[in-house]
SEGU-450196 format. One record per residue (C-alpha): residue in one letter; x, y, z. Coordinates in steps of 0.2 Angstrom, whole numbers, plus 5000, padded with zeros to 4 digits. Layout:
residues N
- a_X_Y_Z
...
***
This chain:
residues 457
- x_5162_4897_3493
- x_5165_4911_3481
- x_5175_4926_3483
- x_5160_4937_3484
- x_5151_4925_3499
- x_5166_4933_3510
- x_5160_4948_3521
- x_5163_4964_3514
- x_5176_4969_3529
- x_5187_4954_3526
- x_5187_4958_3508
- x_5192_4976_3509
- x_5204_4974_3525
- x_5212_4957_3521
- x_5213_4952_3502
- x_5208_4967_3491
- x_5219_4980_3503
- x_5234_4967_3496
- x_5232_4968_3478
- x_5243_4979_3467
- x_5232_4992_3458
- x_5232_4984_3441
- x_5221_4968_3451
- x_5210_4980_3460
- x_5205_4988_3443
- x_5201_4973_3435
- x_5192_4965_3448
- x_5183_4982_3450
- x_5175_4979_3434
- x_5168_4963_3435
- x_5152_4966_3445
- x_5144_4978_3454
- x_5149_4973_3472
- x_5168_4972_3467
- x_5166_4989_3459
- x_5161_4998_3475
- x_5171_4990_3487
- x_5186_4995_3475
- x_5180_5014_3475
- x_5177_5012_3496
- x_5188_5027_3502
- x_5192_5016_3517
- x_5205_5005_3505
- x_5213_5019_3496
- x_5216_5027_3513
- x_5224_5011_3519
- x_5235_5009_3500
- x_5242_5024_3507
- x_5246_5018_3523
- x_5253_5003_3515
- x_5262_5007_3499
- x_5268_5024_3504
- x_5268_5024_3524
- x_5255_5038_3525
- x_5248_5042_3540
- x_5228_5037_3541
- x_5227_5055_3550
- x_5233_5062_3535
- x_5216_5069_3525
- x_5207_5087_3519
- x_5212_5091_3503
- x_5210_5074_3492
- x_5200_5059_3491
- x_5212_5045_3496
- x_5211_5037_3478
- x_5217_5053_3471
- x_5230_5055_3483
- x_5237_5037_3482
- x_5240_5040_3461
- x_5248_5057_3467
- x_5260_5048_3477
- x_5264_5037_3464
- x_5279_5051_3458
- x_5284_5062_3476
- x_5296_5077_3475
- x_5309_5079_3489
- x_5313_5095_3496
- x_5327_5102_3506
- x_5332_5120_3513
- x_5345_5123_3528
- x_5365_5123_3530
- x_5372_5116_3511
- x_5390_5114_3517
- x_5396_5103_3505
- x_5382_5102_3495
- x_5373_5091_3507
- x_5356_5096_3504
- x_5354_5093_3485
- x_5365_5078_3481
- x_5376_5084_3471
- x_5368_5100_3463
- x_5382_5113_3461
- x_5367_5128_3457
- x_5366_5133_3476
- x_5376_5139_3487
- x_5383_5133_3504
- x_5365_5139_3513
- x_5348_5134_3505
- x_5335_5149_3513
- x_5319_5140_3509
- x_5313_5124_3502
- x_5322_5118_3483
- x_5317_5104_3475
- x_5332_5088_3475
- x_5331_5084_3456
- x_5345_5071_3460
- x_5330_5059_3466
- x_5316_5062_3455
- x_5307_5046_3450
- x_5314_5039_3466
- x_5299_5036_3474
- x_5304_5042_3489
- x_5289_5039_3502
- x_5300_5044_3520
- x_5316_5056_3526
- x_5327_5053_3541
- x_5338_5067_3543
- x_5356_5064_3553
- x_5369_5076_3560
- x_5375_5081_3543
- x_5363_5074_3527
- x_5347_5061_3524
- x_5341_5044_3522
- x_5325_5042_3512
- x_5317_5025_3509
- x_5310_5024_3493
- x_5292_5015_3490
- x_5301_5001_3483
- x_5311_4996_3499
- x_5327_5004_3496
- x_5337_5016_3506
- x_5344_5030_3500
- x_5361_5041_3511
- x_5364_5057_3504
- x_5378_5070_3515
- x_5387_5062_3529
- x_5385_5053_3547
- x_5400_5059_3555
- x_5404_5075_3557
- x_5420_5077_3546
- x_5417_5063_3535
- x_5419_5061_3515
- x_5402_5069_3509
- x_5390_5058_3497
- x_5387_5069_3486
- x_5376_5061_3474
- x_5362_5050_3485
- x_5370_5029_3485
- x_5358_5013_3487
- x_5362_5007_3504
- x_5371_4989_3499
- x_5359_4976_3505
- x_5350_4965_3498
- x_5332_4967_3508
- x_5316_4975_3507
- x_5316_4991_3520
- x_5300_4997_3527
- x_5308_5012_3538
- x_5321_5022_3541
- x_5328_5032_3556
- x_5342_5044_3558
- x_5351_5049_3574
- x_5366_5060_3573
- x_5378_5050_3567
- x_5372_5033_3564
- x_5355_5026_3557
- x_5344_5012_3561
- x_5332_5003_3547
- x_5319_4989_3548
- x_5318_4974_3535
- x_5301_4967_3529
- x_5305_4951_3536
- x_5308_4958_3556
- x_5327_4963_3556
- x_5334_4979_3562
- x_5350_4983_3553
- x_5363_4996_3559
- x_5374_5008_3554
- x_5387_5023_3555
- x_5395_5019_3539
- x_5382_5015_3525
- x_5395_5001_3516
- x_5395_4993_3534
- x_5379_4990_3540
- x_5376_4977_3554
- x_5362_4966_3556
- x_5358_4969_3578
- x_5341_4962_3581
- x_5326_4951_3571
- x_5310_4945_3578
- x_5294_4952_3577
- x_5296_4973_3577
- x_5286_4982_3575
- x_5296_4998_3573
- x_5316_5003_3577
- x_5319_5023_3579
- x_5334_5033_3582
- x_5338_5044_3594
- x_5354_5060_3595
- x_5367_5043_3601
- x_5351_5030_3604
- x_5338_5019_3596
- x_5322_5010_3603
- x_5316_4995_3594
- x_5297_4989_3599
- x_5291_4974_3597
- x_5273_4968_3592
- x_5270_4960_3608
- x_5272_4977_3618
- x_5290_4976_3622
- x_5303_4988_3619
- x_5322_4987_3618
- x_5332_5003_3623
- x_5351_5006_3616
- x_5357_5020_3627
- x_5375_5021_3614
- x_5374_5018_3595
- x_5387_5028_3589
- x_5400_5015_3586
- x_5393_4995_3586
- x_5379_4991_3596
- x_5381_4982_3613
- x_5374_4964_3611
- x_5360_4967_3624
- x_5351_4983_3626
- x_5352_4993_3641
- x_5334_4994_3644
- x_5322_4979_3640
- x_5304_4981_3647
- x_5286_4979_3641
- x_5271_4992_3649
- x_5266_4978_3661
- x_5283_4975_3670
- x_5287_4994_3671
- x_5270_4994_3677
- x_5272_4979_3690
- x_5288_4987_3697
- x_5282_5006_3698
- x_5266_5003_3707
- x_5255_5008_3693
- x_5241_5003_3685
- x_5233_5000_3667
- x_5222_4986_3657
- x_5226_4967_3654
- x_5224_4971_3636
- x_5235_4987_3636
- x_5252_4988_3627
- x_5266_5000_3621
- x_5261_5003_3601
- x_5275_5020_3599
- x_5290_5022_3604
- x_5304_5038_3601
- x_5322_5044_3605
- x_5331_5058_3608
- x_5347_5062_3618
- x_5342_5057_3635
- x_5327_5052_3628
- x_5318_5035_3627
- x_5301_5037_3628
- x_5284_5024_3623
- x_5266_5027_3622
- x_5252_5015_3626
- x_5235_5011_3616
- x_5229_5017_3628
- x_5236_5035_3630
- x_5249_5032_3643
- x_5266_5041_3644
- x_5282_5032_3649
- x_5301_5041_3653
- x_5311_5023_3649
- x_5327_5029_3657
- x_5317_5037_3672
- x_5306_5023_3673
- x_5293_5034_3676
- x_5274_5039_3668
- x_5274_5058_3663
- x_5256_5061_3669
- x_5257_5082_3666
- x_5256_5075_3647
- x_5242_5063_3648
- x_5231_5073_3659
- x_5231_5091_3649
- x_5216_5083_3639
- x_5210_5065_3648
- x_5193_5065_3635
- x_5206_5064_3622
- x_5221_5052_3626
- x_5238_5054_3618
- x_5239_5046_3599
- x_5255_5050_3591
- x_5273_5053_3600
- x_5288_5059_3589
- x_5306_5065_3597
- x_5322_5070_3590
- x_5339_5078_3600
- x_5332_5086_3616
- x_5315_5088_3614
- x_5298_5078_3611
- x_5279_5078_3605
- x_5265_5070_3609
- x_5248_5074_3601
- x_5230_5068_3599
- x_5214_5067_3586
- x_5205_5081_3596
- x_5222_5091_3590
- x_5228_5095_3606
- x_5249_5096_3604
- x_5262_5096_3618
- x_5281_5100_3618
- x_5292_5089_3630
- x_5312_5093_3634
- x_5325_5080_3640
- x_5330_5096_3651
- x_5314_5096_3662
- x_5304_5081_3656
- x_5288_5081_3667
- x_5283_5099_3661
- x_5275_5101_3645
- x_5274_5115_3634
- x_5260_5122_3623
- x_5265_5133_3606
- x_5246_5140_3602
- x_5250_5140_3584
- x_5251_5121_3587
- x_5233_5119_3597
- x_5218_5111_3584
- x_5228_5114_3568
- x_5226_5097_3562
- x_5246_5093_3566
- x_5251_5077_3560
- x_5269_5076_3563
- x_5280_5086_3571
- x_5300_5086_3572
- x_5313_5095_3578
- x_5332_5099_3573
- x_5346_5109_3582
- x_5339_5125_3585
- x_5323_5123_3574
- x_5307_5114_3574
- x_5291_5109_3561
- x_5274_5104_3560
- x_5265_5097_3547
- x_5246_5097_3548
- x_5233_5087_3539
- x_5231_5101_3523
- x_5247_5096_3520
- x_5255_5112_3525
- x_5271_5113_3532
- x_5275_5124_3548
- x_5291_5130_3558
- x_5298_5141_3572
- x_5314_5142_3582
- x_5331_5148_3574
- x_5334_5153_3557
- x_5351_5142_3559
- x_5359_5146_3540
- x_5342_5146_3533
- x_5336_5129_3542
- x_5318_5137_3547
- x_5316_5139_3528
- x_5309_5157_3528
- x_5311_5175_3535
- x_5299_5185_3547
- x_5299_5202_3540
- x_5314_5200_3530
- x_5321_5195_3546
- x_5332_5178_3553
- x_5327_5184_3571
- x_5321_5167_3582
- x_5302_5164_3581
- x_5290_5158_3593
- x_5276_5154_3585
- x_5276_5142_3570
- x_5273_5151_3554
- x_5270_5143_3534
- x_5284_5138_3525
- x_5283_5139_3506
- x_5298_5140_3493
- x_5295_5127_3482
- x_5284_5120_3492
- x_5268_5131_3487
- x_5256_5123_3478
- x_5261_5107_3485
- x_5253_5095_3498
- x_5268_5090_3512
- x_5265_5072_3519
- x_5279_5071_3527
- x_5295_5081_3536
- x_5311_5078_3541
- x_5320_5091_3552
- x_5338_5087_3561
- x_5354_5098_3563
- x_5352_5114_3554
- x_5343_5107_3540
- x_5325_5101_3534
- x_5317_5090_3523
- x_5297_5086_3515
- x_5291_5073_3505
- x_5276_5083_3495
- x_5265_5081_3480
- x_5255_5092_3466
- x_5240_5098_3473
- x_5229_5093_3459
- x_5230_5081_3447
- x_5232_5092_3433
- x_5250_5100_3440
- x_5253_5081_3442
- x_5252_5076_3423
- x_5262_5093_3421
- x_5276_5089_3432
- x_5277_5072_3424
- x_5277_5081_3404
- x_5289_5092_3411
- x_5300_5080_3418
- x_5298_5067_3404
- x_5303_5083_3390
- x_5316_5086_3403
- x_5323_5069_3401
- x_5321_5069_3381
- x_5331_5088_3381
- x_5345_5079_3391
- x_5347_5063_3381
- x_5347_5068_3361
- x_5357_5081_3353
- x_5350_5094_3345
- x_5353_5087_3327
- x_5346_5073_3331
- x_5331_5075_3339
- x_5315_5071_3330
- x_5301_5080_3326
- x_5289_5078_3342
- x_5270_5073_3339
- x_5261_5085_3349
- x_5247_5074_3347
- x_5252_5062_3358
- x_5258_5066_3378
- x_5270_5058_3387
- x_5264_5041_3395
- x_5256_5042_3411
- x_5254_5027_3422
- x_5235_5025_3425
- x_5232_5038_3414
- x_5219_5028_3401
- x_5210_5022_3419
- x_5219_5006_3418
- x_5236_5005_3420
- x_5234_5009_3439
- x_5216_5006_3440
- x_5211_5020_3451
- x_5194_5026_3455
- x_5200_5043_3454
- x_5190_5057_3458
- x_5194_5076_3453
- x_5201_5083_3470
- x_5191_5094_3484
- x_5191_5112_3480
- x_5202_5122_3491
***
């Protein structure tokens, strides 16, 4: 059997999907069949979701084969509470607040493809399986100023902050964690699916539906977690009902928080052992998809767009914010006194306290609290947000060019940059106009991407 007897489907989703871009090009142009399964939208979208962690709901402005070679260079961006210069690793231009979003030169080229902001700074994982600390994890802890490698030697897949400690999952099934970034601690291995932070806890779920609830990870985890159930037990033991073939596939933290979602749109309160049915039922057509929490308060969503707000303070009751109701929202995230949205235009949205800057804009020149979520730009107009990180009084967003063009741009820029920085004056050579900066997959074959000019706006 050849490689091209295989079905279509199990070429896309379980061999070509795997290849770096370099093999794809090549094997795109050896016949006609290999040339439109390599252009099918289907395996770009799910390159993103690989390489980079994108979320598959994340779509509209690009195809998925332009945005996967956007996201080959991200730019991170911080605004909020600077104290200390946690915000830009290390950047002595701003001040001790940062009013909207800035650019963090310190981690161009980093690859950076998901933030985790603490109590007092970041981690960011780059596409490359590192981790990134940036600011502090205890409150009157020695800063980082200048963002430092994590010291292990593994490949990370994700990163998740809680005030002052962190939890990060390897490629090969272990959950590693710490308060001390030169002390990490290896608590848990199997296979996880994913590990999540919450203000003092952490859930860890596994791929067989189960989850593991750590009510204290501020100092060094207790060997055994304080909650360990699957849907079915809790199920079992509550008098409720669901499918044989029903499992927990999210799970998320917050203080007094542990929470988990089904497959099939069930709602579970871990500590109260109980099913939050005022969530599920607001829209029963369209069952609950995506579940995010952070401090006191949660959100769940789903693909109709319909978003509901959740508080450790009354946990039953949701809360709609009609600025949040069929606007795309992709994620949402909540720090302090502030909370953001980012929908599937790639636009980034906030309300709640202005918290040193933290919201990352003014209403009417005004740092009055807001209600209703409203755009944040800064740096970040013109760019396309795929992911934010909001925690204390600060923010964060991973965000690229929104058209290829300001992508070769901002690469030239950075490359003449680099060139400014590292020859004297007197010594510089003359330039060649002629000839731009290199630009991997620029001549169509470095990368080997099908790209396709972006949709109009």
């Amino acid at each position: 059997m050849e490689l091209a007897d295989l079905p279509d489907d199990v070429l896309l989703s379980e061999i070509i999907v795997r290849l770096p871009p370099s093999s794809i090009s090549a094997l795109s142009q050896t016949c006609k069949l290999f040339n439109s399964i390599c252009k099918d939208h289907n395996l770009w979208r799910e390159k993103c979701r690989a390489d980079y962690n994108l979320p598959p709901s994340l779509y509209g402005r690009f195809e998925w084969s332009t945005l996967y070679r956007l996201l080959n260079d991200p730019v991170v961006l911080t605004w909020g509470e600077n104290d200390g210069r946690l915000m830009q690793t290390g950047d002595k231009s701003f001040g001790s607040n940062i009013e909207e979003p800035k650019v963090v030169e310190g981690l161009r080229g980093k690859k950076i493809v998901q933030l985790s902001g603490s109590g007092w700074g970041f981690h960011a994982l780059s596409s490359d399986g590192k981790v990134y600390a940036w600011g502090r994890l205890k409150d009157h802890a020695q800063n980082i100023l200048q963002a430092e490698v994590v010291p292990l030697n593994h490949t990370f897949t994700s990163i998740s902050c809680g005030r002052s400690h962190a939890l990060a999952l390897t490629d090969r099934g272990q959950v590693y964690w710490w308060n001390d970034i030169h002390k990490p601690r290896l608590i848990m291995e199997g296979d996880i699916v994913s590990a999540v932070s919450g203000w003092t806890s952490g859930v860890i779920l596994l791929r067989d539906g189960s989850v593991r609830y750590y009510s204290d990870l501020t100092r060094q985890p207790a060997e055994h977690p304080n909650i360990n159930e699957s849907l079915h037990s809790l199920c079992l033991s509550t008098g409720t009902t669901t499918t044989d073939d029903d499992r927990f596939v999210q799970v998320a933290a917050g203080e007094g928080l542990g929470l988990a979602l089904s497959s099939s749109g069930q709602l579970w309160d871990l500590i109260g052992r109980k099913r939050l049915t005022k969530f599920e039922n607001a829209n029963a057509e369209h069952p609950l998809t995506h579940l995010t929490a952070s401090f006191q308060k949660f959100a769940v969503y789903n693909e109709a767009g319909d978003v509901l707000i959740g508080s450790s303070r009354d946990i039953t009751e949701p809360q709609v914010i009609k600025g949040l109701q069929k606007e795309g929202v992709v994620q949402v995230s909540f720090g302090d006194w502030h909370s953001g949205a980012l929908n599937d235009q790639g636009q980034v949205l906030a309300w709640g306290g202005w918290q040193n800057g933290a919201r990352g804009f003014k209403l009417n020149g005004k740092k009055d609290n807001v209600e209703e979520p409203h755009p944040v730009e800064g740096d970040l107009k013109g760019m396309f947000a795929f992911q934010i990180s909001f925690a204390g009084w600060h923010s964060a967003a991973l965000a690229v060019p929104m058209s290829i063009d300001a992508f070769e741009e901002m690469i030239k820029k950075r490359k003449l940059d680099v060139r400014d920085e590292e020859e004297p004056e007197q010594e510089r050579p003359r330039r060649n106009l002629r000839r731009g900066p290199f630009l991997p997959g620029r001549r169509g074959r470095s990368m080997g991407l099908p790209v396709q000019p972006p949709n109009k706006i």
